[in-house]
ZAVO-169239 format. One record per residue (C-alpha): x, y, z; residue in three letters. Coordinates in steps of 0.1 Angstrom, whole numbers. Layout:
% residues N
X Y Z ALA
...
***
This chain:
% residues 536
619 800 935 UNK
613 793 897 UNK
576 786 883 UNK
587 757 861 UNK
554 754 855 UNK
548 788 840 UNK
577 787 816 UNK
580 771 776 UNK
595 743 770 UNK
619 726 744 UNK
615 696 736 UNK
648 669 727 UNK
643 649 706 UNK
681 634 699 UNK
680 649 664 UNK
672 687 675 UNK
678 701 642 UNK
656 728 647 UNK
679 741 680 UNK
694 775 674 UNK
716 799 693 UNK
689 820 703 UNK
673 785 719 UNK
706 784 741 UNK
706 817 752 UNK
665 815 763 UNK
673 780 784 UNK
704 799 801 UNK
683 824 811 UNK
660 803 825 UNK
630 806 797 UNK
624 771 790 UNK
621 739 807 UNK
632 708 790 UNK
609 679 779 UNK
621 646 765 UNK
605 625 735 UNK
593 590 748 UNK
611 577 715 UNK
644 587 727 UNK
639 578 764 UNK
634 544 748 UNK
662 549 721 UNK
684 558 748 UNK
676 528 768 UNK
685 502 738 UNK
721 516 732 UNK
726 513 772 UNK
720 479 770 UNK
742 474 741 UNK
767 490 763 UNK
764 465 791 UNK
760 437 768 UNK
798 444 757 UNK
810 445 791 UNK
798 414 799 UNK
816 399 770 UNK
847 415 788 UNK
854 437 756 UNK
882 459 772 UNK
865 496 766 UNK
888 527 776 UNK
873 545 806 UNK
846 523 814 UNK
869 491 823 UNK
899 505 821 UNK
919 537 835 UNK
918 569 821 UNK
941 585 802 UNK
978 578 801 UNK
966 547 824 UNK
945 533 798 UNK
968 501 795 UNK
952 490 833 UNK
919 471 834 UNK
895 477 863 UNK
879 449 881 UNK
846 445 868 UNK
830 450 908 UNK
846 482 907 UNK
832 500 876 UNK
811 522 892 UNK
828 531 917 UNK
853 540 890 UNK
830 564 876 UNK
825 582 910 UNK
862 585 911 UNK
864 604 881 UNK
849 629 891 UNK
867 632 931 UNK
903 637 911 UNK
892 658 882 UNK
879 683 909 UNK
904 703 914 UNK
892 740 893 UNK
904 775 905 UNK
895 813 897 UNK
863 831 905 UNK
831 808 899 UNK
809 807 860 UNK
782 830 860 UNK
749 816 861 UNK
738 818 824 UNK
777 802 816 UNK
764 772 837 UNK
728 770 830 UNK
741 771 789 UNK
763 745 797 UNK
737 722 819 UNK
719 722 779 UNK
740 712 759 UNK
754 684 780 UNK
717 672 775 UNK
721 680 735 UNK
752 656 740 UNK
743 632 751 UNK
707 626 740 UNK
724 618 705 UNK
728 586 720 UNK
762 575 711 UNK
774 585 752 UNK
759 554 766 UNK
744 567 793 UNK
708 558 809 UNK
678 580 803 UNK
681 591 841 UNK
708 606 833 UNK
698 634 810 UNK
665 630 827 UNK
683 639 861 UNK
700 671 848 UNK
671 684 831 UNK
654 685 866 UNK
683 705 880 UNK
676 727 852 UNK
639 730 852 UNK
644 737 887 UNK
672 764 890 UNK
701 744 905 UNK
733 761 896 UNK
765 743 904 UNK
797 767 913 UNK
817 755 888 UNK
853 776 889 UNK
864 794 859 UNK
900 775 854 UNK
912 742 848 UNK
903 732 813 UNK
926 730 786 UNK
900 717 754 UNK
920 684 753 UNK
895 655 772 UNK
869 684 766 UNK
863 706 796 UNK
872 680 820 UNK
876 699 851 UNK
848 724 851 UNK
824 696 840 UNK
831 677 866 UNK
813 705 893 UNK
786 698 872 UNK
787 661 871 UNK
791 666 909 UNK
766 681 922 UNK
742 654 903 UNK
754 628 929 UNK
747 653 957 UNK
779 666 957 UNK
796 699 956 UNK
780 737 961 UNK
753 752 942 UNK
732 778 941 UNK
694 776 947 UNK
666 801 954 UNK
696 829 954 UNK
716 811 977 UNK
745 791 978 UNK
739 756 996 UNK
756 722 995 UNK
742 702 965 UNK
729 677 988 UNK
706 703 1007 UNK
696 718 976 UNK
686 684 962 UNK
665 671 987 UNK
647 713 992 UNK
637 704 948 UNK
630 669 958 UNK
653 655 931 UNK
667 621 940 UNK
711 623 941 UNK
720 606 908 UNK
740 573 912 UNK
766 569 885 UNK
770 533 864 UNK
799 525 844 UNK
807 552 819 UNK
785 581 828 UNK
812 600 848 UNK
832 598 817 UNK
801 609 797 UNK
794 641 816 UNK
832 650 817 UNK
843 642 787 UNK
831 670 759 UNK
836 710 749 UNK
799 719 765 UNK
815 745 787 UNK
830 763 759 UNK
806 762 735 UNK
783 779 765 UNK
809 808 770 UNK
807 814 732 UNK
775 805 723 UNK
767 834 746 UNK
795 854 742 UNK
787 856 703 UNK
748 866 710 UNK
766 896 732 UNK
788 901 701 UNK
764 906 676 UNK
742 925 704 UNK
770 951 708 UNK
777 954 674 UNK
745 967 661 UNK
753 998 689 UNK
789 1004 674 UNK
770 1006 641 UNK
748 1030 655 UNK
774 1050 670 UNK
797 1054 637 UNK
757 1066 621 UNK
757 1094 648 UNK
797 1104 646 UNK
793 1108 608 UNK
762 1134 617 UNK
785 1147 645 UNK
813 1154 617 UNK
787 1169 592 UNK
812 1137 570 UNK
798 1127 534 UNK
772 1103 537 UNK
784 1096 497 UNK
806 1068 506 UNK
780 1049 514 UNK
766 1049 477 UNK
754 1013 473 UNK
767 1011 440 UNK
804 1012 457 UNK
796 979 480 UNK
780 962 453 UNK
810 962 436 UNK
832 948 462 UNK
803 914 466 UNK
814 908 500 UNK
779 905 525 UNK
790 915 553 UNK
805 949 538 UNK
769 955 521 UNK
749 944 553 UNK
772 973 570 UNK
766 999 545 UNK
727 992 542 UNK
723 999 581 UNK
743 1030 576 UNK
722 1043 548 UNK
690 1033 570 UNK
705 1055 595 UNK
711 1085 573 UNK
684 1089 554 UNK
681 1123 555 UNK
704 1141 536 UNK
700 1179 555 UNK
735 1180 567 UNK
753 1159 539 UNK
783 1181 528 UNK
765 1211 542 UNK
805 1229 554 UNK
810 1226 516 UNK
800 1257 493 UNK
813 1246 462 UNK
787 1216 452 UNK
762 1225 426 UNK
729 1214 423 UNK
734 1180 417 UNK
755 1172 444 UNK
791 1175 425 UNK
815 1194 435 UNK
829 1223 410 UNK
854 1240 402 UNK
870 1273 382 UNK
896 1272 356 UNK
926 1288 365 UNK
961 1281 365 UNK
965 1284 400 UNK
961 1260 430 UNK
927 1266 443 UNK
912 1257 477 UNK
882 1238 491 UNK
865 1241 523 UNK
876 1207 526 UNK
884 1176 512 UNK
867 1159 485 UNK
863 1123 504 UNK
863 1116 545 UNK
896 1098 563 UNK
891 1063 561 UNK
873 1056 596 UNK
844 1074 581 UNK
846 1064 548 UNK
857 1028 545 UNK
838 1020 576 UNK
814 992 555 UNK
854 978 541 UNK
868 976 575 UNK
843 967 598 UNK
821 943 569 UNK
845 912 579 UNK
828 910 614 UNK
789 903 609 UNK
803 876 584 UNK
829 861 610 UNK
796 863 635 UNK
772 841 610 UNK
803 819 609 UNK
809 813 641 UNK
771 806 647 UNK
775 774 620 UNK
807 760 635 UNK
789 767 671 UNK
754 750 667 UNK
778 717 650 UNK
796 714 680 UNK
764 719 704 UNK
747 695 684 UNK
774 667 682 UNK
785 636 701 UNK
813 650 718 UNK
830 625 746 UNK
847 595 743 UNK
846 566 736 UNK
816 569 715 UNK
795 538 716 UNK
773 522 687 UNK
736 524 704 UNK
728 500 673 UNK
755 475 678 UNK
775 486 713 UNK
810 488 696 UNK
830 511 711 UNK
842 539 692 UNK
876 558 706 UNK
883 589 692 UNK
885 626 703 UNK
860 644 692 UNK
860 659 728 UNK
889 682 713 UNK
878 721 711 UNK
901 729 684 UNK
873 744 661 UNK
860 765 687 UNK
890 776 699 UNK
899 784 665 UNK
865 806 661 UNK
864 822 692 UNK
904 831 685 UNK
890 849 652 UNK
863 871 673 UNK
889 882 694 UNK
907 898 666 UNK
871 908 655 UNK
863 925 690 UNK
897 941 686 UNK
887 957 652 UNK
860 974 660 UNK
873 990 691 UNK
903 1002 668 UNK
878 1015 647 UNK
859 1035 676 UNK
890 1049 688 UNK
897 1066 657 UNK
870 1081 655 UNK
867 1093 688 UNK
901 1110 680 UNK
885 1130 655 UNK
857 1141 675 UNK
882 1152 702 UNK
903 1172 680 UNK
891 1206 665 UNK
914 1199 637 UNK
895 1170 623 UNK
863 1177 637 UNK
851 1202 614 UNK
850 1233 641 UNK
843 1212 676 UNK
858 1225 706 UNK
886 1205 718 UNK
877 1174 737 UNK
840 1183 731 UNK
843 1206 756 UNK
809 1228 761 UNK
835 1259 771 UNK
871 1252 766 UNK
896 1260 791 UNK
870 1264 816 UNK
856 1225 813 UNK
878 1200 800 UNK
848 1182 783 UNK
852 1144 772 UNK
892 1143 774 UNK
887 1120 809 UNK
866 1092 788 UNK
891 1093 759 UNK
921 1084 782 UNK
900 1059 794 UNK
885 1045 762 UNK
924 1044 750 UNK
934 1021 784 UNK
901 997 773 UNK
912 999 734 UNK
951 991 748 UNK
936 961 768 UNK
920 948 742 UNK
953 944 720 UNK
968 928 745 UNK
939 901 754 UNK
937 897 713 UNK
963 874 709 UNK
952 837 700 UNK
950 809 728 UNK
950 779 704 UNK
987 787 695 UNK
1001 777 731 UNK
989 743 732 UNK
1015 724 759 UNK
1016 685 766 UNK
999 676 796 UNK
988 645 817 UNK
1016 614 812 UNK
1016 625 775 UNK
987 615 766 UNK
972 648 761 UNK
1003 662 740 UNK
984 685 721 UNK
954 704 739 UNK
931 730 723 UNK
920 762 750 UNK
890 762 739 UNK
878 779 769 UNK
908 797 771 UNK
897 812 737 UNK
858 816 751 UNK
867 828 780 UNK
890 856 766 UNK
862 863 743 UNK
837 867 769 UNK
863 890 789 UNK
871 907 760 UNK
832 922 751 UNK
828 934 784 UNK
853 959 776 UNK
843 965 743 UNK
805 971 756 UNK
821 998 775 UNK
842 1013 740 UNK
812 1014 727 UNK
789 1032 751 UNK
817 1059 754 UNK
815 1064 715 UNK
782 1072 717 UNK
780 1096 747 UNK
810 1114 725 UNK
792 1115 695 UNK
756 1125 711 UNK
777 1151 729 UNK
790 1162 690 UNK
756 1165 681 UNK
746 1186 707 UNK
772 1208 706 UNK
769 1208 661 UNK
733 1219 675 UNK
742 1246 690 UNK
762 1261 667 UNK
746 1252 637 UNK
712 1265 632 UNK
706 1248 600 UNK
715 1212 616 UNK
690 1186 614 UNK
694 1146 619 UNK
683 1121 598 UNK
649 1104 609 UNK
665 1069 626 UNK
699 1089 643 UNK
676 1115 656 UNK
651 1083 673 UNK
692 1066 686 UNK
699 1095 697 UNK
669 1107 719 UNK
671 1074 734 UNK
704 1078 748 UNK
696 1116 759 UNK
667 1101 780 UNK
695 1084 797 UNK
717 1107 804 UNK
718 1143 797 UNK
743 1169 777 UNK
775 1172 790 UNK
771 1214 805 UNK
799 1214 824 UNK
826 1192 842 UNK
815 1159 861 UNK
818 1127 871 UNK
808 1104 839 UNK
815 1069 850 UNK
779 1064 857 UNK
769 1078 822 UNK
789 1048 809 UNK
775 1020 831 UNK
738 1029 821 UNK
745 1032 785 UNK
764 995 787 UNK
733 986 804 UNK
713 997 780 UNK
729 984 753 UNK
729 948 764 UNK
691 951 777 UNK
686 966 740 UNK
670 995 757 UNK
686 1016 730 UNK
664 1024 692 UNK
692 1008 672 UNK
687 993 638 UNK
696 950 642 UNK
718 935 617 UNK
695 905 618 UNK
724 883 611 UNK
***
């Protein structure tokens, strides 16, 4: 059972100006309770009664006296209004598909209150008041994975949730799934009884996909710092030129996310012992010389790295920006009033619109799948020049600690190439295949949660990418180690390093490494791992 008492809290205030992703993920996680402001109990209680003031004036108000969507023309007797409401939510429940996880839900249970404690829903404090103790207290709705399509918001997951405040539905409590109506009366929380409007309230809105990607971008930017990491310890693996990474190079090019990139990079190498150390034509001052003669002459090797290693700040720079992007067009959509109609709480008009539609987030969360698909491109390359002793300055084939004998890493590069292949598939955008839906009046719908919920899919794979890239490389290390007496890692790869080799140890011979992957993925999203953050 949850110690509600023990936890922080966060207080709403209608405005919540101050709220930030990170504030989302702590509350889905169950680290906060939520606390209302008297002011906006009260506040909240005026623009209800502006509300009912209308309907008594028989102003004819979509939803609330009349039917919903493509029945919107037919007005509802006024005894029936609540009842209406109820209603609402018995057709709309009709979801598919395996059930939310818990922190999808509990981010979702939030921002519902963010929405409507702006106070343009119409809705009575008890409301908000009624799913904050379902939070406080750890109920979970099952709320199924499929049914929305962005358009009315996320009308058919939300209206589990909307559910299970009347008593209805399943949940999970105390680690167990109950009916609602057990679970309420085990947290002594009154059933809520719904007045006209407040089932449209709690359906209507994008609160389940901006859970999905509010979370999903935390994950994002969570598994990206480790894919920075891992490109630090595959350049030390390759003995590559840490020159590329010359400040005065990114500078040049202005663009933040490229710098941010190349600054953790240099953090990470910051010991030159091995830079260009296969190379014995540099003189002192780092250059590389040559003799006059008028015949070709040779190096030990190139004079600048294949792109994956030395455009890495260029190609990957685009993705901490799209990340800090995302983050702004997220916390406006958390923090809006996002159902409809909107009513005045000053004045009670009502206000039809759409701002339930998800098209910026499914927009956004379109973009970081093509993001998510970059940087596993990038990881695959260079894995494919770890793997190869042609481009991996003198490793054994498939980083293989005897080859012929033990086949080394060659298992977990077929299998990183089926995750990379996956990914390219699952990249293309959702928005794109909007389709008209429900008598016509939803002709153009957004997949918002299509787009979050590919997202979300997507990084679990990509978690994975990345874990395998940096067994490979700490495996190029040791073997660089063994071979190289002279080989030495800079200070803040040698700390990433040993904190994956506590983990799991050097590949000696041939076995089983599924379970080398899992912990690394673990450790990565616990940030068990001494990685450098991009503090975006």
């Amino acid at each position: 059972m949850i110690d509600i008492s023990q936890k922080d809290k966060f207080l709403i205030n209608g405005d919540n100006s101050n709220l930030e992703i990170k504030d989302i993920i702590s509350i889905s996680k169950g680290e906060k309770n939520i606390i209302f402001n008297e002011d906006l109990l009260e506040f909240l209680q005026k623009g209800r009664e502006q509300l009912e003031k209308k309907l008594k004036e028989n102003v004819a108000i979509y939803g609330i006296n009349t039917g919903f969507g493509g029945n919107g023309d037919l007005i509802i007797p006024f005894d029936k209004l609540d009842y209406h409401q109820s209603n609402l939510l018995d057709f709309l429940t009709c979801g598919t598909g395996d059930y939310f996880g818990d922190q999808y839900v509990r981010g979702t249970q939030f921002i519902i209150i963010i929405a409507l404690s702006k106070g343009w829903s119409g809705v009575r404090p008890i409301v908000i008041q009624t799913l904050a103790q379902h939070l406080n207290k750890g109920i979970i709705p099952q709320v199924p994975m499929h049914g929305s399509v962005g358009a009315s918001g996320d009308l058919i997951p939300l209206s589990y949730i909307a559910n299970v405040l009347c008593g209805k539905g399943m949940v999970k409590y105390n680690e167990k799934i109950m009916d609602a109506s057990d679970a309420l009366k085990l947290a002594s929380i009154e059933p809520l009884v719904l007045k006209s409007k407040e089932g449209l309230a709690l359906v209507n809105g994008t609160r389940v996909m901006s859970s999905v990607s509010c979370i999903s971008i935390n994950k994002f930017e969570t598994i990206l710092n480790a894919a920075i990491g891992s490109v630090a310890l595959v350049v030390e693996g390759l003995l590559a030129s840490k020159d590329h990474y010359d400040m005065r190079i990114h500078n040049l090019k202005n663009h933040p996310g490229q710098i941010l990139i190349a600054q953790i990079l240099n953090e990470y190498l910051n010991n030159k012992n091995n830079n260009n150390s296969n190379n014995n034509n540099k003189n002192d001052n780092g250059y590389i010389t040559v003799t006059q003669s008028d015949d070709i002459q040779k190096l030990d090797k190139s004079v600048q790295e294949v792109y994956s290693l030395r455009c890495a700040p260029q190609i990957l720079g685009i993705v901490p920006e799209n990340i800090s992007n995302a983050k702004i067009v997220l916390k406006r959509e958390v923090l809006s009033a996002n159902d409809n109609p909107l009513i005045d709480p000053y004045t009670g008009d009502p206000l039809s619109g759409g701002n339930f539609m998800g098209n910026h987030i499914a927009r956004t969360m379109d973009g970081i799948k093509l993001d998510i698909t970059l940087v596993a491109n990038h990881l695959h390359s260079l894995v494919a020049l770890m793997m190869h002793s042609g481009f991996s300055k003198g490793l054994p084939n498939s980083l293989s600690p005897n080859p012929g004998i033990y086949q080394g890493y060659k298992g977990m590069q077929i299998s990183q190439t089926s995750l990379v292949v996956w990914l390219r598939q699952e990249a293309s955008p959702a928005c794109i295949h909007s389709l008209t839906t429900e008598q016509f009046n939803q002709d153009i719908i957004s997949l918002g949660l299509h787009s979050a919920n590919g997202a979300a899919s997507m990084l679990n794979k990509l978690c994975d990418i990345v874990s395998m890239t940096l067994i490979m490389a700490c495996q190029s290390i040791n073997l660089r180690m063994k071979s190289v007496e002279s080989f030495k890692l800079s200070n803040n790869t040698h700390k990433l390093y040993s904190s994956i080799k506590k983990l799991i140890p050097p590949l000696e011979s041939d076995r089983a490494t599924d379970i080398d992957v899992k912990k690394i993925t673990n450790a990565i999203l616990q940030n068990k791992l001494d990685l450098i953050n991009l503090k975006l």
